[in-house]
N, C-alpha and C positions, 0 to 999 in steps of 0.2 A: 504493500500500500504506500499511495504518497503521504508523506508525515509533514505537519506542518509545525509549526512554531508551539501552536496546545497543546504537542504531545508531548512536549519535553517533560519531563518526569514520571512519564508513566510506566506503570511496572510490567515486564515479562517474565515469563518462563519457559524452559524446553522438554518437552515432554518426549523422551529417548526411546525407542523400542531395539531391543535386542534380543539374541538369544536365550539372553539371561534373564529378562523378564523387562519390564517398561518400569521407565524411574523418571524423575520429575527433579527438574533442576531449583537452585534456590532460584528469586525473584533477582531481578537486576534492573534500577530504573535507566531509563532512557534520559539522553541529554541529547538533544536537536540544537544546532549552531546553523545561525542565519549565512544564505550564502551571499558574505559580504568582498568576495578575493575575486581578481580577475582571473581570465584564463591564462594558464603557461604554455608556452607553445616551446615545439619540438621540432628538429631539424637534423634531416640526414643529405647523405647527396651519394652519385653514383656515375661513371661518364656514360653517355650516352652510345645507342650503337653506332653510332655513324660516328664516333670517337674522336667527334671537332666541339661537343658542346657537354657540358658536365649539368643534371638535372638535383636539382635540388625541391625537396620534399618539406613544408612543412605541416604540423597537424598539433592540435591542443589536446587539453588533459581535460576537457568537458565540453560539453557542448556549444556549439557558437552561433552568432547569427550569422546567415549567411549575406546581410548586409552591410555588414566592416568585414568578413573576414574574404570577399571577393573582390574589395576595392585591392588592386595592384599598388597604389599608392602608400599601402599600409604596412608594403614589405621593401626593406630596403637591402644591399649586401654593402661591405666595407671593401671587397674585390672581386675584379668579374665583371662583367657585362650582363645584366636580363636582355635576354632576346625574345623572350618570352613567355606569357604569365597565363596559366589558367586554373581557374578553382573548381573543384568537385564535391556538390554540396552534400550526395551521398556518403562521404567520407571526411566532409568538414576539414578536405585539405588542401591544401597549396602545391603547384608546381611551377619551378621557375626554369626553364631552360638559360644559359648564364654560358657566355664565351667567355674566352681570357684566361681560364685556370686550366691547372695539368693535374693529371693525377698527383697526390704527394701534397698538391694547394691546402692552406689553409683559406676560409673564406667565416666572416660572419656576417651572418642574418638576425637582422632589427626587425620586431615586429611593431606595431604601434595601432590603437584606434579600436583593435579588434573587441568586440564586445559577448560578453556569456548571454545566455538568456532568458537571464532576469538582470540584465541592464548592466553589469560589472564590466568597463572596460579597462585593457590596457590605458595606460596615461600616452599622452601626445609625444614625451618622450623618447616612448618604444622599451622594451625592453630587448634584449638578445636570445635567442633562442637556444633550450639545450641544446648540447650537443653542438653547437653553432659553431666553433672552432673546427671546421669541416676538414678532417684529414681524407682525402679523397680517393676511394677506394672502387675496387668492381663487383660488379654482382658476384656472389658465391663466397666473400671475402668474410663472413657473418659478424658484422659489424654495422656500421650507417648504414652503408647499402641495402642490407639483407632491411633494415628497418624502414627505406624508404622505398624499395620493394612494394615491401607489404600497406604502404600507406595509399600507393598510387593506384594496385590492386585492391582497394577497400578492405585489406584487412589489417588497417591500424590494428596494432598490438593496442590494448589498453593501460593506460598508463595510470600509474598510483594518484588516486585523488587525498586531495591534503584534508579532506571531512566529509564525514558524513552531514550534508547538509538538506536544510531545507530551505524551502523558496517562502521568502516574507512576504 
């Protein structure tokens, strides 16, 4: 169920079935934390087959809107060239195609503007994305790559959220 802000202290239990018979756990109350933190965005990269343009993937740690997080303005690199930028709102991620880097390049990726949805966004700032120190490697290398893989294939790994929250 969705939990809101009224359920914080409300009590449960687990009620166990095994071989050995069904037991009942003590009570343990609930603490619900408003979700007041922007999203943290993640970045991998990988060279491209055609082995002139190196693709860089990003993707958040919760959900986004897809209105700041498809503005191209919103992602910036420190080296490199975008050649080109497109969002996938099925997998609430980013890919930037980006000349200028060799394998071995470091690159970092700013993110900025991007917003969760219930209104938390990044500051105009930007922050950097994990991982963003792009050591830039190939497919099968199980590292960014293997991670930015699976992002552009829609199967973002899920990444550790910082609470269990509820929407105010």
């Amino acid at each position: 169920p969705t939990l809101t802000l009224a359920d914080d202290g409300a009590e449960y239990h687990a009620k166990i079935y095994s071989l050995a018979g069904t037991f009942l756990s003590d009570k343990a109350a609930l603490t619900v934390v408003p979700d007041t933190f922007p999203p943290v965005p993640s970045a991998g990269a990988l060279v491209n087959r055609d082995g002139t343009t190196i693709d860089v993937g990003i993707g958040f740690d919760e959900p986004v809107t897809d209105a700041t997080a498809s503005v191209q303005a919103n992602y910036t690199l420190n080296n490199g060239t975008m050649s080109s930028f497109t969002y996938y709102p099925e997998s609430q991620s980013a890919l930037m195609s980006v000349t200028g880097l060799n394998p071995g390049d470091t690159a970092s990726v700013t993110v900025r503007n991007v917003a969760d949805v219930v209104g938390n966004a990044i500051s105009s700032d930007g922050v950097e994305a994990a991982n963003a120190a792009i050591a830039l490697g190939r497919l099968g290398d199980g590292t960014v790559a293997e991670r930015l893989a699976a992002i552009v294939n829609d199967r973002r790994p899920k990444l550790p959220t910082r609470c269990a929250a509820a929407e105010a």
